[in-house]
PARODREN-164734 format. One record per residue (C-alpha): x, y, z; residue number from 1. Coordinates in Angstrom, 2 decimals, decimal comma. Layout:
+---------+---------+---------+-----+
:       u :       v :       w : seq :
+---------+---------+---------+-----+
:       X :       Y :       Z : NUM :
...
+---------+---------+---------+-----+
END
This chain:
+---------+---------+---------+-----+
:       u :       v :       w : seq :
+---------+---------+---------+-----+
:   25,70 :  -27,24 :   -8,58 :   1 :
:   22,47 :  -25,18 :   -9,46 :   2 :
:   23,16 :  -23,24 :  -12,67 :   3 :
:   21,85 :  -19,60 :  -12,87 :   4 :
:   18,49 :  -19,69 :  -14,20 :   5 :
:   17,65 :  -22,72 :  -12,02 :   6 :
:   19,03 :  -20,70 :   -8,84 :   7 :
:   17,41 :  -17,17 :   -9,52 :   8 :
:   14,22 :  -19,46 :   -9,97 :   9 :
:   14,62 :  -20,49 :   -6,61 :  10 :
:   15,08 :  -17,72 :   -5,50 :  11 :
:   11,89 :  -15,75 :   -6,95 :  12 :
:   10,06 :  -18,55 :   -6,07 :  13 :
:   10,22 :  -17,36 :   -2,40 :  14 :
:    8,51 :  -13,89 :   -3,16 :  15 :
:    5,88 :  -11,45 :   -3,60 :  16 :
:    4,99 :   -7,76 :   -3,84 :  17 :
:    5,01 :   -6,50 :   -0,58 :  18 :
:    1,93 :   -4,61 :    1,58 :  19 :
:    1,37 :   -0,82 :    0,38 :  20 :
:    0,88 :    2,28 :    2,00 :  21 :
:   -0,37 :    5,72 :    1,12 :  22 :
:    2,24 :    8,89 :    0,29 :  23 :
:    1,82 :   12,12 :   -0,39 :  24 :
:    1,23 :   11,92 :   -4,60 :  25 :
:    4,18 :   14,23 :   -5,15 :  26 :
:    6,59 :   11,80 :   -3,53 :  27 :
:    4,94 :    8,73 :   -5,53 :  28 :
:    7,68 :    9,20 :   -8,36 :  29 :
:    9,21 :    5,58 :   -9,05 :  30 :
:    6,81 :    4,28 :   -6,63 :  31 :
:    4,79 :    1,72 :   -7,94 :  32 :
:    0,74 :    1,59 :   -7,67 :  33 :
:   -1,14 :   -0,95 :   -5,47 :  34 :
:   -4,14 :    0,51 :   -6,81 :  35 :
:   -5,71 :    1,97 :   -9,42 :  36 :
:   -6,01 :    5,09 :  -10,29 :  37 :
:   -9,61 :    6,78 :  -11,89 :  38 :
:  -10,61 :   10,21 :  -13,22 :  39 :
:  -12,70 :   11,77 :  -10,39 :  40 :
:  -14,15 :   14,54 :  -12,11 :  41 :
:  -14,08 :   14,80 :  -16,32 :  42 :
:  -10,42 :   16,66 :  -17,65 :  43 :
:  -11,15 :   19,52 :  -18,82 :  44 :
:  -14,27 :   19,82 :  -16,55 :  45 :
:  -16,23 :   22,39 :  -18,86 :  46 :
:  -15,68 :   22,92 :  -22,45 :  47 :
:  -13,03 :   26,04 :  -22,44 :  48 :
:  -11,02 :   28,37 :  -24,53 :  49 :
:   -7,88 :   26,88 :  -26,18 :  50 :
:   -7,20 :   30,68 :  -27,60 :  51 :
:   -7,70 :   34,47 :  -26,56 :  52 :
:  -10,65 :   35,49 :  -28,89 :  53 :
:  -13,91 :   35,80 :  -28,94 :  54 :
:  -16,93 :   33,03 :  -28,37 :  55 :
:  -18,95 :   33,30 :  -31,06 :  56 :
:  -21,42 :   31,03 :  -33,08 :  57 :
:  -20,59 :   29,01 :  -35,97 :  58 :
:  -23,98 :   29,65 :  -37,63 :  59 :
:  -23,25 :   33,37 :  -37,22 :  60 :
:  -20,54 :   33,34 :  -39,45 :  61 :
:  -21,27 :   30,84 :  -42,17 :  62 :
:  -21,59 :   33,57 :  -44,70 :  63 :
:  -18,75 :   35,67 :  -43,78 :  64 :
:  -15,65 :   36,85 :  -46,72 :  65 :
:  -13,40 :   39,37 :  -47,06 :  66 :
:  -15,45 :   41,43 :  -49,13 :  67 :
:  -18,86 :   40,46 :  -47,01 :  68 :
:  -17,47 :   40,57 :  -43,33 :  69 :
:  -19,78 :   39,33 :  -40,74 :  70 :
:  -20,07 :   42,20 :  -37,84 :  71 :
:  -20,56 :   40,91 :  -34,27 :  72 :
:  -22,09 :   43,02 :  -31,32 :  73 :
:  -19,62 :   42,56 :  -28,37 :  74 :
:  -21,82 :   41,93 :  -25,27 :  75 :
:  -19,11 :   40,77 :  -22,57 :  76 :
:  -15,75 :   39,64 :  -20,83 :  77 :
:  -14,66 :   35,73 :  -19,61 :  78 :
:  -11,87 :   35,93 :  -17,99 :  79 :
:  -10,10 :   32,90 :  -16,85 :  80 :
:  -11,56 :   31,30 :  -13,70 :  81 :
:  -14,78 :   32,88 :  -13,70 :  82 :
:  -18,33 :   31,25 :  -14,99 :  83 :
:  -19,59 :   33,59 :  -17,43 :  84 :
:  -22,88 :   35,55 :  -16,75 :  85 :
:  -23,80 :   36,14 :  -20,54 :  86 :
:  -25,54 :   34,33 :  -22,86 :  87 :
:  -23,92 :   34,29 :  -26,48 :  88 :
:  -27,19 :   35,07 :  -28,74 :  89 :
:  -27,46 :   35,27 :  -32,41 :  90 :
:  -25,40 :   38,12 :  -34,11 :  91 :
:  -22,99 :   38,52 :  -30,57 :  92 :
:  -19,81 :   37,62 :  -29,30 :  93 :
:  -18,44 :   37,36 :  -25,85 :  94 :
:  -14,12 :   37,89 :  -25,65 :  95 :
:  -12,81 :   34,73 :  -23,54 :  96 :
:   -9,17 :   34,35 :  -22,60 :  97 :
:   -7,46 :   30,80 :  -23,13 :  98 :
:   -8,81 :   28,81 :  -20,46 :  99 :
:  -11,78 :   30,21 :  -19,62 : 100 :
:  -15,13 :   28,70 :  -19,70 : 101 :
:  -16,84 :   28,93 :  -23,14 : 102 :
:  -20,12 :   30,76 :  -22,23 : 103 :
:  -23,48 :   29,03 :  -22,79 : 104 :
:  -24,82 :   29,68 :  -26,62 : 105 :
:  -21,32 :   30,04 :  -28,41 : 106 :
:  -19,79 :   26,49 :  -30,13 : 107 :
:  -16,43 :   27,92 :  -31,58 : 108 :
:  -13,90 :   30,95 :  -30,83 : 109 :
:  -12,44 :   33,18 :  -32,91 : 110 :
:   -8,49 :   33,76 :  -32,09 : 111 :
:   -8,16 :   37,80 :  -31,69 : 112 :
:   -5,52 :   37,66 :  -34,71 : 113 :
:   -9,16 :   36,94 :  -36,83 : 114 :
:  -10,51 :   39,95 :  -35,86 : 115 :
:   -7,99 :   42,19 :  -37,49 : 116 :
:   -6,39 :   43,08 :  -33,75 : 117 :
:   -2,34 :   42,33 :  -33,90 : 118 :
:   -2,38 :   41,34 :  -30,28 : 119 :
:   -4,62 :   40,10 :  -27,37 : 120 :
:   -6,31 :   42,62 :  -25,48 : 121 :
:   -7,96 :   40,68 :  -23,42 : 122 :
:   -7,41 :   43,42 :  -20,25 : 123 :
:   -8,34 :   46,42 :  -22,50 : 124 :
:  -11,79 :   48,04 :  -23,47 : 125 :
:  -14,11 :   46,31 :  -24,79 : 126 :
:  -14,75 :   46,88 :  -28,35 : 127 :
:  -18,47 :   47,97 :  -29,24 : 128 :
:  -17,97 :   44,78 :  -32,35 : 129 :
:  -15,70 :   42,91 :  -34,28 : 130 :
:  -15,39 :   42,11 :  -37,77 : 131 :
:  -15,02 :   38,56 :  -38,98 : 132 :
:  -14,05 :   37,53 :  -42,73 : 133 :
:  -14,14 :   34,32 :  -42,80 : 134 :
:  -16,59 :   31,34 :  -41,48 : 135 :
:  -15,22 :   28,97 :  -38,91 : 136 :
:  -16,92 :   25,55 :  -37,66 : 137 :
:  -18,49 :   23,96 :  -34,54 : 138 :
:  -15,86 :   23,43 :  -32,27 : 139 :
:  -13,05 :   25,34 :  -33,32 : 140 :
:  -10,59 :   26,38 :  -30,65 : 141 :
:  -12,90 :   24,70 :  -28,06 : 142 :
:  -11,43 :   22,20 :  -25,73 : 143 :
:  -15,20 :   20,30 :  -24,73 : 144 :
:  -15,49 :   19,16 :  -21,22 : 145 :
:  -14,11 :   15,36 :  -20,89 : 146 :
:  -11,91 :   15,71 :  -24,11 : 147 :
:   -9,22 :   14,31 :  -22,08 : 148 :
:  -10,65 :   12,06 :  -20,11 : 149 :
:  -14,43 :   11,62 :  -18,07 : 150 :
:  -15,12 :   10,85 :  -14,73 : 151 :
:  -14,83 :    7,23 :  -13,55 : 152 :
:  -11,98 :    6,70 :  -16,44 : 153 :
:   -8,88 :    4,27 :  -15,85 : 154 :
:   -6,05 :    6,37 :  -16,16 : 155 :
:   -3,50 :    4,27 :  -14,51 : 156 :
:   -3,73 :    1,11 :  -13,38 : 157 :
:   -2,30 :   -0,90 :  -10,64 : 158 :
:    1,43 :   -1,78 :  -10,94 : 159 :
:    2,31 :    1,25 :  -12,97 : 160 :
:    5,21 :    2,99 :  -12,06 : 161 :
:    4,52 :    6,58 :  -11,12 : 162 :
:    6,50 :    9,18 :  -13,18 : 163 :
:    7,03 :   12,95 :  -12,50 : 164 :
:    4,74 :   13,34 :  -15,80 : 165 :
:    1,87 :   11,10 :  -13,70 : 166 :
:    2,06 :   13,87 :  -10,64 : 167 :
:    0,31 :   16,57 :  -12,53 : 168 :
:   -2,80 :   14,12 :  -13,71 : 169 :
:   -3,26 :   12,93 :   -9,48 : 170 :
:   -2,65 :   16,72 :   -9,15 : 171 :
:   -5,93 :   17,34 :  -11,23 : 172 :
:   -7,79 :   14,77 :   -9,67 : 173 :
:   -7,13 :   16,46 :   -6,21 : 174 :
:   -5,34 :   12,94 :   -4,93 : 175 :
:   -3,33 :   14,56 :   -2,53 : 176 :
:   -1,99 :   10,97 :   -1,23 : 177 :
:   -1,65 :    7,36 :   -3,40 : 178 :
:   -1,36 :    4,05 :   -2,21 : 179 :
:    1,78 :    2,66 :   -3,85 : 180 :
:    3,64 :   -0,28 :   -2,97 : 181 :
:    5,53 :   -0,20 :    0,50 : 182 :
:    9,64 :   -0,24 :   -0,44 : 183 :
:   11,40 :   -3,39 :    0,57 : 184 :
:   13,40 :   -2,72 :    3,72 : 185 :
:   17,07 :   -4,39 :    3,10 : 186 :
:   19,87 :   -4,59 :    5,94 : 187 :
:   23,57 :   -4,72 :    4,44 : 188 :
:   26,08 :   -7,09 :    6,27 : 189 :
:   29,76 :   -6,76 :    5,46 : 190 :
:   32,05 :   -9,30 :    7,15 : 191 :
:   35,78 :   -9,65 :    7,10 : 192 :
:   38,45 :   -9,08 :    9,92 : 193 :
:   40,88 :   -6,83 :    7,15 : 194 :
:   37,84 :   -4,27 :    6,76 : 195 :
:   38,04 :   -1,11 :    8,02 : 196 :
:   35,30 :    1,95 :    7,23 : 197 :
:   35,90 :    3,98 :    4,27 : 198 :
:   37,06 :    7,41 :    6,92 : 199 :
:   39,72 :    5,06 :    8,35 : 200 :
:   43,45 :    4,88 :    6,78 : 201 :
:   43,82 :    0,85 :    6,52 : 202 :
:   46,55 :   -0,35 :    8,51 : 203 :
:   49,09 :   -3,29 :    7,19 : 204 :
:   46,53 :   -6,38 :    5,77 : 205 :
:   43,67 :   -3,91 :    6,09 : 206 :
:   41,72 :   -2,25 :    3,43 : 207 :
:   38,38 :   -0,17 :    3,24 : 208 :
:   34,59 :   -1,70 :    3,49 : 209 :
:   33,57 :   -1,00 :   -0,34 : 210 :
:   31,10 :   -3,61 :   -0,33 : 211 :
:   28,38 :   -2,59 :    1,51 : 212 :
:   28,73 :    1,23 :    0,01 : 213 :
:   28,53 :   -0,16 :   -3,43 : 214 :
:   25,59 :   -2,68 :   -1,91 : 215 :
:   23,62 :    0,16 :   -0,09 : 216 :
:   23,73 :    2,61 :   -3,85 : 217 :
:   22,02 :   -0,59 :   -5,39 : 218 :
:   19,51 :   -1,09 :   -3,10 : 219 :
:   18,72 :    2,19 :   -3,53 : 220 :
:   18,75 :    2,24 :   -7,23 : 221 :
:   16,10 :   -0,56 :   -7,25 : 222 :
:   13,92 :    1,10 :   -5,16 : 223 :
:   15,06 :   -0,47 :   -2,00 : 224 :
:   15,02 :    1,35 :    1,73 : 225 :
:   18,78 :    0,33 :    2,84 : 226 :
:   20,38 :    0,45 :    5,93 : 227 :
:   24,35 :   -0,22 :    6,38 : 228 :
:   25,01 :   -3,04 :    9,27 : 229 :
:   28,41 :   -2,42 :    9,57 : 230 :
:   31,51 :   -4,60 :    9,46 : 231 :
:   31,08 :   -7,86 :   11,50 : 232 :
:   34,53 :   -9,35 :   12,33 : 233 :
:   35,24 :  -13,09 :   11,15 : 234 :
:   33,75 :  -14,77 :   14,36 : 235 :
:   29,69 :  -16,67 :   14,64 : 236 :
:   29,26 :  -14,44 :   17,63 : 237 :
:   30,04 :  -11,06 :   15,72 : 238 :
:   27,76 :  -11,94 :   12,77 : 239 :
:   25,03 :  -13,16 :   14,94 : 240 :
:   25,21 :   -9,85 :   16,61 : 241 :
:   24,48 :   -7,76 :   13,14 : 242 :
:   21,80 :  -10,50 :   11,98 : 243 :
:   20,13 :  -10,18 :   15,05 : 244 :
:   20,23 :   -6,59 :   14,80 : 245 :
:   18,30 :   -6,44 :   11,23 : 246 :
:   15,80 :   -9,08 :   12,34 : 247 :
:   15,25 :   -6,79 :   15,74 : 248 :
:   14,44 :   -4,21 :   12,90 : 249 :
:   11,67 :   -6,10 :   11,14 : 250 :
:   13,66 :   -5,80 :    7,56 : 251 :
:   12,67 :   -7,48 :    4,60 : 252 :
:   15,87 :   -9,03 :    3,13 : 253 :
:   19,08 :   -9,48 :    4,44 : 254 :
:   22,28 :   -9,34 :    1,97 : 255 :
:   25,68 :   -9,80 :    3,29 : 256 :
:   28,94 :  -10,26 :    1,39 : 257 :
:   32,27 :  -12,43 :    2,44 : 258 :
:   32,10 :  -15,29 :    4,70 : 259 :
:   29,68 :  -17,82 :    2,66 : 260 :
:   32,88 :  -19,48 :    0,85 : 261 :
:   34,85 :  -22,59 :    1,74 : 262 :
:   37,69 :  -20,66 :    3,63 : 263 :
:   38,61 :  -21,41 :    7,65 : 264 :
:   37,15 :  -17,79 :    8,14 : 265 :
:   34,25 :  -18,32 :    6,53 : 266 :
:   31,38 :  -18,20 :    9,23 : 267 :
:   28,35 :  -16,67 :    7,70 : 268 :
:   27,17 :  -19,47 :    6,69 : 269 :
:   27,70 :  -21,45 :   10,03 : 270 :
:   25,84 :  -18,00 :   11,53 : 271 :
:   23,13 :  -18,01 :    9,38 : 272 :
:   22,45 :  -22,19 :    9,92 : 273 :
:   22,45 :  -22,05 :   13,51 : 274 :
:   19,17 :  -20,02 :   13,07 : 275 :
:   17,91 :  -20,70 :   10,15 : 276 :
:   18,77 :  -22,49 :    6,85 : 277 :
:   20,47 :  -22,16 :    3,47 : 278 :
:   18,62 :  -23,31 :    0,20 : 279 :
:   21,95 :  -23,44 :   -1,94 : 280 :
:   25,08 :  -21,95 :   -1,65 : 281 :
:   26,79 :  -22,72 :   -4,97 : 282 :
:   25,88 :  -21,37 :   -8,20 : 283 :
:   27,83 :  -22,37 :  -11,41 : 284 :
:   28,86 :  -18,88 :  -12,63 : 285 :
:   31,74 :  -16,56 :  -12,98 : 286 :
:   32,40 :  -14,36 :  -11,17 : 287 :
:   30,88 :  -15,12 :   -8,12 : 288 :
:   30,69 :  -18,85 :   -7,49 : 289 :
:   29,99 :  -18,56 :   -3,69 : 290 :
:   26,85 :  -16,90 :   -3,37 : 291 :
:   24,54 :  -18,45 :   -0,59 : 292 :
:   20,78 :  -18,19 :   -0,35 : 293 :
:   17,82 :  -19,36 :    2,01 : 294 :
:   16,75 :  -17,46 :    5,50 : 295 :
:   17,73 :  -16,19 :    9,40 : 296 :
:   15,22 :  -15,98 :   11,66 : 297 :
:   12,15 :  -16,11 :    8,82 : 298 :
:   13,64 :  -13,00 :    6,81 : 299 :
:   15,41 :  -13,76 :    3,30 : 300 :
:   19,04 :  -14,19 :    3,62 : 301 :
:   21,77 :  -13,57 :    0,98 : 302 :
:   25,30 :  -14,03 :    1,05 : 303 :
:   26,75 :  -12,78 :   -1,71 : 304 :
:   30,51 :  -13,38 :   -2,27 : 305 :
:   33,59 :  -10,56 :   -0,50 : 306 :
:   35,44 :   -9,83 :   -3,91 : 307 :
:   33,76 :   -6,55 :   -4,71 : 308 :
:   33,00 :   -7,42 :   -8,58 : 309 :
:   31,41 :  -10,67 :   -7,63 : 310 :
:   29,35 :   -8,67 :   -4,95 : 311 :
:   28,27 :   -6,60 :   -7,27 : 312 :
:   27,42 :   -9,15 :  -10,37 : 313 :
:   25,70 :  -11,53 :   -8,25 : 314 :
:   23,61 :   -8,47 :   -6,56 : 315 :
:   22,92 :   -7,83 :  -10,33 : 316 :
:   21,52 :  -11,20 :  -11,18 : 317 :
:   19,53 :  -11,95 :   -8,08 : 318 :
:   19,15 :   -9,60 :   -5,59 : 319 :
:   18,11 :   -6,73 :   -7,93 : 320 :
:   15,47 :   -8,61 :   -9,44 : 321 :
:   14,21 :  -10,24 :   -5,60 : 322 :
:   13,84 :   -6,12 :   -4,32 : 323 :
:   12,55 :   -5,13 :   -7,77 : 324 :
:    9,43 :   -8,10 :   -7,18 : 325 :
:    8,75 :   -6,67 :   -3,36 : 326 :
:    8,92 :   -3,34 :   -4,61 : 327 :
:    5,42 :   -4,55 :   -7,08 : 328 :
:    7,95 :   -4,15 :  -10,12 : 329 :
:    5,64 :   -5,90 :  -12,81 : 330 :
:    9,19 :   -6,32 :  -15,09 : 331 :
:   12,15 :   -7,86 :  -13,54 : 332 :
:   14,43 :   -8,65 :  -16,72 : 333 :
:   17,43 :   -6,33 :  -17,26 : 334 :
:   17,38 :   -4,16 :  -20,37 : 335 :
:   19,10 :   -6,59 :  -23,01 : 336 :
:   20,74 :   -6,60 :  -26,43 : 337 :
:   22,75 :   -8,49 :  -29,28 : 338 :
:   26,36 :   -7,40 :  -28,89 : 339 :
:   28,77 :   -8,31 :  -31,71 : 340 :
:   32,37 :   -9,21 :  -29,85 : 341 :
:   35,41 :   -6,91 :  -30,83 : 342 :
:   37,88 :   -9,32 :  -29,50 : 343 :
:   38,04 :  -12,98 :  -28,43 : 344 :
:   36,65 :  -13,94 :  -25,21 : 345 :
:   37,37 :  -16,93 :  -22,90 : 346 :
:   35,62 :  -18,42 :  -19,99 : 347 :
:   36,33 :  -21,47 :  -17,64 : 348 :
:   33,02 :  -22,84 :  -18,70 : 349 :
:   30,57 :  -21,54 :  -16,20 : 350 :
:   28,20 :  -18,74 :  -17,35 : 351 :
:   30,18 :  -15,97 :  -17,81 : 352 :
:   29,73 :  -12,07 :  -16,92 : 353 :
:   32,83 :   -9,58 :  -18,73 : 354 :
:   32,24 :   -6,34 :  -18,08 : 355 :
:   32,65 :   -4,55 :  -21,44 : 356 :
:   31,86 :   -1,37 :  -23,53 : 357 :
:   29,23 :   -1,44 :  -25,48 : 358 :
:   29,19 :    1,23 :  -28,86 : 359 :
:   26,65 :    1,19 :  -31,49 : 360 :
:   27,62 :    1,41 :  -34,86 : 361 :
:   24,96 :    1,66 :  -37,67 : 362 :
:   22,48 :   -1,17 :  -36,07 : 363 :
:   24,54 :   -3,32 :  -34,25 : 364 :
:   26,02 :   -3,17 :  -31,12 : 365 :
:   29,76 :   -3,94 :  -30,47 : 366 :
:   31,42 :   -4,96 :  -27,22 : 367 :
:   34,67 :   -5,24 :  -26,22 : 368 :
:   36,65 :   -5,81 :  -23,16 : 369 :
:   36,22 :   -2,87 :  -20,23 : 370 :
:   39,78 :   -4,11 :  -18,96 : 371 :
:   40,94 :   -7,07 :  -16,56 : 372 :
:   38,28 :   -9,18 :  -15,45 : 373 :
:   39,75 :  -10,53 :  -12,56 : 374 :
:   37,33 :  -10,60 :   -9,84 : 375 :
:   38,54 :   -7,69 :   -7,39 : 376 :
:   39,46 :   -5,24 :  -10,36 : 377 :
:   36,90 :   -2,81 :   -9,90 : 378 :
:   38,10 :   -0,13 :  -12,55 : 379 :
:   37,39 :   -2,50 :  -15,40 : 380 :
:   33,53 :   -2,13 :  -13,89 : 381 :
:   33,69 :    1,38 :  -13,78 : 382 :
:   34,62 :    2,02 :  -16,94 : 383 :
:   32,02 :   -1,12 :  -18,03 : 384 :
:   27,94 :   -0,18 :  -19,42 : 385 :
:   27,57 :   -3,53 :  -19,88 : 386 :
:   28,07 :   -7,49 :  -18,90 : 387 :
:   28,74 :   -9,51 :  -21,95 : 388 :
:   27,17 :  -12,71 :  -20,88 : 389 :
:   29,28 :  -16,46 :  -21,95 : 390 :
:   26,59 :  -18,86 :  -21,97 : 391 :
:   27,14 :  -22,15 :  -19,23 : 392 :
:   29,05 :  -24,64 :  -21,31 : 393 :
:   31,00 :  -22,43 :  -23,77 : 394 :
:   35,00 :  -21,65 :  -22,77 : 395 :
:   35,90 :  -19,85 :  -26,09 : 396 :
:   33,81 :  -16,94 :  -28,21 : 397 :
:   35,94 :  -15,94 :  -31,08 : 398 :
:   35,99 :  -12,31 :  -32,14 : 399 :
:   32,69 :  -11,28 :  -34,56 : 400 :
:   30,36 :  -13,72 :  -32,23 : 401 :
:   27,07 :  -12,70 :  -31,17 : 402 :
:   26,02 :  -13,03 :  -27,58 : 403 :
:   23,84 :  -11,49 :  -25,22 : 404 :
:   24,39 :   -8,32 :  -23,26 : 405 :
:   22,98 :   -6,33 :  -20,33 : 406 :
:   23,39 :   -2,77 :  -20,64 : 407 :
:   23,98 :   -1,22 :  -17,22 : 408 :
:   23,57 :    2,54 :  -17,72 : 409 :
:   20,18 :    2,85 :  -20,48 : 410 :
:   17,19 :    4,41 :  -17,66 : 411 :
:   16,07 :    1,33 :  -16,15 : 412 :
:   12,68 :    2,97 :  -15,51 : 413 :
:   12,09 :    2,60 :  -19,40 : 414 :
:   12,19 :   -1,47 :  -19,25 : 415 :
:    9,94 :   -1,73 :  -15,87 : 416 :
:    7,08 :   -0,02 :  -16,73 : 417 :
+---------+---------+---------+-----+
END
């Protein structure tokens, strides 16, 4: 029986990022770059105003005190958005709002709190001068063209993961569209005759399809384009009917949960053979034993196990990471720390996953139990932020141990960049 590392191995063996497309740059947040991205023009692109003042020239000024102030002629107005029509000349000034472009001659401003005015009056008359009383230097309060970046820069580069703080730069660039990488498309199978949908009242032996809800929020989560199957009933026929159905739709993974086990019922597996093939179908880990791998009709195939924890865990380990690599994710590990155990914890000797609460106290992290950690006891998951991981071989950690943990609810987007 393949343990975990040598199964997810396996499995990411079988991938890569998937084709891109282009989308509209203010829908490219959490998409992820097939290209990348350079400065088309220099940011700022003239040297402008960081301040309303007055434009001035250094050299104008070098001489000027309180008791020796240092009178300027005021010649004209830059407003923002405007290319000034004046010339700044030796003993002038020119007032300039923030933004605007610093008018040809002048190499510094002077905020309007320098001239002795208490506020900006940038839309008022124009004084005849001003009076300065101190010196200032080349540069001040000048924001010179390509300060932030120049034209033909690298400013992001293929694989990055676009954030909403990205949308403004592509903004300023005038990239109305970016090619990112194209989401993976993933169909989601669940299979069991006791399912009924979640608006149905289950009837005796029956209970709701939780699966594939819980299934379809991670696909999305990871950046995945999910679509819900349905409930195929626990016949070869009725699952070859759904499969079919998300190969007719040209998807690029298939994950399914129930069926894959050793049970009389069990026909995914069967289903999936009779068109295609199953690399392995055993993993040595707890929960979720079962889990099957390998491909129907040419399109990845995953059968994860029916028990709604194990769905979820084994989604976790391997199918989050396989849609995370289509998606052009450059980082596929899940965020990771040292926990320090709170109580004594027991395994059967296969790796391990306990959902648990993870606090920090001073620099450590402590974990104990989230609750039961039987396989269908979803509340103890709900109330989890992390898996405690047992390592393969180990079937007793006593309390004050250190062992690894994944922590389910930090931002994700902060470990893929």
């Amino acid at each position: 029986m393949l343990s975990v590392s040598e199964a997810l191995a396996r499995v990411l063996g079988n991938f890569q990022s998937l084709d891109s497309e282009f989308i509209p740059s203010e829908s490219a947040v959490g998409r992820v770059l097939a290209e990348p991205v350079r400065a088309t023009l220099d940011l700022p692109p003239f040297p402008n105003s960081s301040m309303d003042g007055y434009a001035v020239r250094a050299a104008d000024l070098h001489t000027a005190s309180a008791d020796t102030p240092s009178v300027l002629t005021v010649i004209g107005d830059v407003p923002a958005g405007v290319m000034p029509a004046v010339r700044v000349e030796r003993g002038t000034a020119v007032r300039i709002m923030t933004g605007a472009h610093v008018p040809a001659g002048a190499d510094a401003v002077v905020p309007i709190e320098a001239t002795g005015a208490s506020r900006s009056v940038i839309d008022g008359p124009l004084p005849v001068s001003i009076r300065i009383h101190e010196p200032v230097t080349a540069g001040a309060y000048v924001r010179p063209a390509g300060e932030d970046v120049r034209a033909g820069d690298l400013v992001m580069g293929r694989g990055k993961i676009v954030r909403a703080y990205d949308v403004g730069v592509l903004a300023s660039f005038g990239l109305t569209h970016v090619k990112v990488v194209r989401r993976p498309r993933v169909a989601v199978l669940s299979t069991g005759d006791e399912l009924v949908d979640i608006s149905q009242t289950p009837g005796p032996g029956q209970i709701r399809d939780s699966n594939s809800y819980s299934l379809t929020a991670l696909v999305h989560k990871y950046g995945g384009e999910p679509s819900r199957l349905g409930v195929a009933r626990d016949r070869v026929d009725a699952v070859h009917e759904k499969l079919r159905a998300a190969a007719d739709a040209r998807v690029d993974l298939i994950v399914s949960s129930a069926g894959v086990s050793v049970g009389a019922y069990d026909v995914v597996k069967l289903a999936v053979e009779q068109q295609g093939t199953l690399d392995f179908w055993k993993v040595r880990m707890r929960p979720g034993k079962p889990i099957a791998f390998g491909q129907y009709r040419g399109i990845p195939f995953f059968g994860l196990p029916g028990n709604p924890v194990s769905a979820i865990v084994t989604f976790e380990i391997f199918v989050r990471p396989t849609i995370l690599r289509l998606g052009g994710r450059p980082q596929l590990d899940k965020p990771t720390v040292s926990v320090t155990l709170s109580d004594t914890l027991h395994s059967d000797g296969r790796e391990t996953y306990l959902r648990a609460v993870v606090i920090k106290q001073g620099d450590r992290y402590i974990a104990h139990s989230a609750g039961g950690q039987g396989s269908n006891i979803l509340s103890a998951l709900v109330n989890a932020n992390a898996l405690v991981i047992i390592p393969d071989g180990l079937t007793e950690v006593p309390a004050g141990s250190e062992l690894r943990a994944w922590l389910l609810d930090w931002p994700e987007e902060v470990f893929l960049q």
